[in-house]
C-alpha positions in Angstrom: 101.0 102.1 67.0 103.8 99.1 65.5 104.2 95.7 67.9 107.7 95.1 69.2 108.6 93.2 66.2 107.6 95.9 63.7 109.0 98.9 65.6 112.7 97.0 64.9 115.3 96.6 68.3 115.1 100.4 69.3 111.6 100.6 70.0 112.0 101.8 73.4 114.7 103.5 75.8 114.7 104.2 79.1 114.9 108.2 78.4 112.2 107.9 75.8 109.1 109.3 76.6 106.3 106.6 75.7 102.6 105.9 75.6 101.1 103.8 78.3 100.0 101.5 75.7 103.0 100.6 73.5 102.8 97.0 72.3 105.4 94.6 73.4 105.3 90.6 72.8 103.9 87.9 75.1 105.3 84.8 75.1 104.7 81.2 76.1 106.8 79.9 79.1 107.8 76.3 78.1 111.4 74.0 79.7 113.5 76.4 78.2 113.8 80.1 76.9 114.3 81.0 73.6 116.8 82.8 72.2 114.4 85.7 71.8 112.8 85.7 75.4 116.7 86.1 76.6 117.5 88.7 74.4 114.3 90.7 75.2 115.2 90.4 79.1 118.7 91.3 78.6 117.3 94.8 77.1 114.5 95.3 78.8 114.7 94.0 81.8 111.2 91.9 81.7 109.2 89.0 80.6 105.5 88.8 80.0 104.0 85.0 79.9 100.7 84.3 78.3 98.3 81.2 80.9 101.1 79.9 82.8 98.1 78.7 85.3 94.6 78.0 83.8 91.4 78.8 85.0 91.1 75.9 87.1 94.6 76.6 88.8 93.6 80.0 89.6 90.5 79.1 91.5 92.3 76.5 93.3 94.8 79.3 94.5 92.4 81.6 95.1 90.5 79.3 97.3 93.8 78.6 99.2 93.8 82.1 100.2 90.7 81.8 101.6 91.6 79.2 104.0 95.0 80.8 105.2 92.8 83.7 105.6 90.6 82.5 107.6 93.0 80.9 109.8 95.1 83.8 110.0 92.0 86.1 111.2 91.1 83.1 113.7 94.1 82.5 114.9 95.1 86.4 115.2 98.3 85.8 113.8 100.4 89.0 113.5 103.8 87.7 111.5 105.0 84.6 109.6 108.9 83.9 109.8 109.5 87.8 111.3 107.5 89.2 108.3 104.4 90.9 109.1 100.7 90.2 107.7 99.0 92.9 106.0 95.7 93.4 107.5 92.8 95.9 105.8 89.1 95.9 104.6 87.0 94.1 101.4 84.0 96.2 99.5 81.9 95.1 102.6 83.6 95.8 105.9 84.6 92.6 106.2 88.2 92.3 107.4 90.8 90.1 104.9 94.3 89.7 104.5 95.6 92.1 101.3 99.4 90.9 101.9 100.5 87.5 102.8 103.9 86.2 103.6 105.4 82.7 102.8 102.2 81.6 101.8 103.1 78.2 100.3 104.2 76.9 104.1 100.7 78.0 105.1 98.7 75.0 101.8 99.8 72.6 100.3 98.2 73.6 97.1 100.5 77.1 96.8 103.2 74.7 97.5 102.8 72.5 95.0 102.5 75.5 92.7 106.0 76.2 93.5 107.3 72.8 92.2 106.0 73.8 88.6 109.2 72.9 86.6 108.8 75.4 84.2 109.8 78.0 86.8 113.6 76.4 86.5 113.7 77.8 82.7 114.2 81.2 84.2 117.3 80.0 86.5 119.5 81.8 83.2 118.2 85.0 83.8 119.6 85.3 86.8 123.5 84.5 85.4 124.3 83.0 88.7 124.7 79.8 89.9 122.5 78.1 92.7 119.3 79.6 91.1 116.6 78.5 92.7 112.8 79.2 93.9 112.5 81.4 97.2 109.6 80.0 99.0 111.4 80.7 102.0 113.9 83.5 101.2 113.0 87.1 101.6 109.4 87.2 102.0 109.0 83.7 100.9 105.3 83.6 98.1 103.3 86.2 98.9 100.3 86.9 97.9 98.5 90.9 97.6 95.3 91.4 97.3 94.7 95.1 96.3 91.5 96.9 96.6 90.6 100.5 96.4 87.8 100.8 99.1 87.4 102.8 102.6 89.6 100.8 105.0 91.7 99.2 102.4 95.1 99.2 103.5 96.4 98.1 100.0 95.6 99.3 97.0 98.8 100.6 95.0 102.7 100.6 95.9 104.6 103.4 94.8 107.9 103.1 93.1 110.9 100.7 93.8 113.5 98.5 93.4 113.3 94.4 95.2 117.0 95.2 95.3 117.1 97.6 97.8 116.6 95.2 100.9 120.2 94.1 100.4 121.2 97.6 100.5 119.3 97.9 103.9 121.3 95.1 105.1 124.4 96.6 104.0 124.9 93.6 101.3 126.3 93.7 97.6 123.2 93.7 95.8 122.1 89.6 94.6 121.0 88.4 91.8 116.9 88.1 92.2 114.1 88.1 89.6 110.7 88.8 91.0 108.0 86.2 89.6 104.1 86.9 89.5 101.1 85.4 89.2 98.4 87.0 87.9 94.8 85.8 89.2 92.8 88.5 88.0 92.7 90.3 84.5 93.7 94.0 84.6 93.7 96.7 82.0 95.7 99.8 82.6 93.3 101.8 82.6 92.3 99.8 85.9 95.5 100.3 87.4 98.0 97.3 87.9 101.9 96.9 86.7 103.8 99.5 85.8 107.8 99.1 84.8 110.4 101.0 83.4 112.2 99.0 80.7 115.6 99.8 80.8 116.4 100.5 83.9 117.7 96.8 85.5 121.2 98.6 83.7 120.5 101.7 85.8 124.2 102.3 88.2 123.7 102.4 92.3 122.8 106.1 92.3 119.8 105.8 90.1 118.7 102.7 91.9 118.8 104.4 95.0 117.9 108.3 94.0 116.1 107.8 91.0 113.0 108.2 92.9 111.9 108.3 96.7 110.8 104.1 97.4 107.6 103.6 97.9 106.6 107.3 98.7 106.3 108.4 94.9 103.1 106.6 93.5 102.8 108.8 90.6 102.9 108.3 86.6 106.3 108.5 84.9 106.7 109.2 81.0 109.1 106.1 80.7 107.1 103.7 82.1 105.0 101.1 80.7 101.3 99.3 81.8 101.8 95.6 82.4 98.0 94.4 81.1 97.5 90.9 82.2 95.0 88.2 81.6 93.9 85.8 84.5 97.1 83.2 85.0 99.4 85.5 83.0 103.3 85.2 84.6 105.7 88.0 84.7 109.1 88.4 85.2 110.6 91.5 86.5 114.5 92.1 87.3 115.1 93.3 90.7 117.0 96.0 90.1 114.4 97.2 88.1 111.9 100.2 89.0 108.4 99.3 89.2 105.3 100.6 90.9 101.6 99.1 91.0 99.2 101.9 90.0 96.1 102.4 92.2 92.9 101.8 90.2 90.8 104.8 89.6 87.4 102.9 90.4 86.3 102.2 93.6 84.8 99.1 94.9 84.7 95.5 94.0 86.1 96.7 89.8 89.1 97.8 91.7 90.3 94.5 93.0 93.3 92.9 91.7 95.4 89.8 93.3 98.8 88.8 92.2 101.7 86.2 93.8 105.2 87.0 93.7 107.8 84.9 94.5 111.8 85.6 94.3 113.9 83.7 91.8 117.1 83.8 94.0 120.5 83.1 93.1 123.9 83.1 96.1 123.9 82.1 99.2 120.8 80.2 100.2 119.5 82.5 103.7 116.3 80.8 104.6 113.9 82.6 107.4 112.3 80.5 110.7 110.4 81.7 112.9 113.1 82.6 114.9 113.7 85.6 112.4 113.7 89.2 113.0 111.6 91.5 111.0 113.7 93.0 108.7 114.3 96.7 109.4 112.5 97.8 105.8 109.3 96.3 106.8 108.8 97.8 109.6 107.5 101.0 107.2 104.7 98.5 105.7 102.2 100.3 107.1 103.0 103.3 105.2 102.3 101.4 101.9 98.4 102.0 101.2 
């Protein structure tokens, strides 16, 4: 099958039926975008970056988690800033976090992730002003940890859109690019990333009827496998329909852990923890 750059500009549409495995460039995130990473987002409605973190990063973050972890399970907490924690089981029993909210206000080391100024070379994308990083908007950095595993309470989330809170809120729908991490390597045949290109240009009713959120989980002919290499970056559009695919292996193969944080643009609404929990969480339990 061509790469992108063979297959010429019409290489994909949303109402083409696809392989899971259709090529598509990776790039290199530096202080600005090129001309060709904008271009490619403006169609597609996605970025893939090749080691934004290295090897050493990635241990460091994943030993971070480790400590909020532990102090989450000590501590009993329940919620961070009105958001709740996501509580299931590892390969062993053992209980862990598998979804945490705002997690650069819980180490120092995810925070000083966040000041990475490379992240300010996607501000563009949004074409809004006041673009800035979320660490404590919507749900802030958070980290999930997916397993597939008797007691696992995470290990895919069907389809949807990041834009649909604001519709919950009864909002015009913001500007918002959603930002991952990648700290493990997945194939698709292991599960992981899926998106459908295209479909950031999709009108209300498609964002909102397209599919059922989070209830529909399975494969779509338009959508394509995100593989990812430890420290890889993506870069998703909000309005954009995605799903992560539950691996088909069980046990420790199976695990995958990713951080996404929201590249905001609008009014800055920070969350205390003095905030609600937002009416669509509340239905986070239903997301296994």
């Amino acid at each position: 099958m061509l790469p992108l750059r063979d297959a010429g500009p019409g290489w994909f549409s949303p109402f083409y039926a696809m392989s899971l495995f259709v090529d598509y460039p990776r790039f290199t995130l530096a202080a600005a975008l090129t001309p060709e990473q904008q271009d490619f987002f403006d169609r597609y409605g996605f970025l893939h970056f090749r080691q934004f973190a290295t090897p050493a990063q990635v241990q460091d973050i994943l030993q971070a988690t480790q400590e909020i972890q532990h102090n989450w399970l000590a501590a009993g907490v329940e919620k961070v800033n009105g958001v709740p924690i996501k509580y299931g089981h590892d390969v062993d029993g053992t209980r862990i976090v598998q979804r945490f909210p705002f997690a650069s206000q819980q180490h120092p080391a995810l925070h000083r992730l966040l000041q990475d100024p490379r992240y300010h070379a996607l501000f563009p994308l949004l074409e809004a002003a006041n673009g800035r990083v979320g660490a404590d908007e919507k749900d802030g950095l958070v980290v999930n940890h997916y397993v597939n595993v008797p007691g696992s309470e995470f290990s895919q989330m069907g389809w949807h859109t990041d834009s649909l809170r604001d519709i919950f809120y009864g909002k015009r729908i913001g500007p918002m690019l959603n930002v991952g991490l990648h700290l493990d390597g997945i194939s698709a045949a292991n599960g992981g990333l899926r998106v459908i290109p295209g479909t950031h240009r999709q009108g209300l009713r498609q964002m909102l009827f397209r599919k059922k959120h989070f209830k529909d989980v399975g494969y779509d002919p338009n959508e394509l496998a995100i593989e990812t290499e430890v420290g890889d970056l993506t870069v998703h559009d909000g309005r954009m329909w995605h799903r992560v695919a539950q691996s088909p292996i069980v046990g420790e193969a199976s695990r995958r852990r990713v951080m996404y944080v929201p590249i905001l643009g609008g009014k800055y609404q920070p969350k205390t923890a003095e905030s609600p929990t937002p009416f669509y969480l509340k239905f986070l339990h239903l997301v296994k």
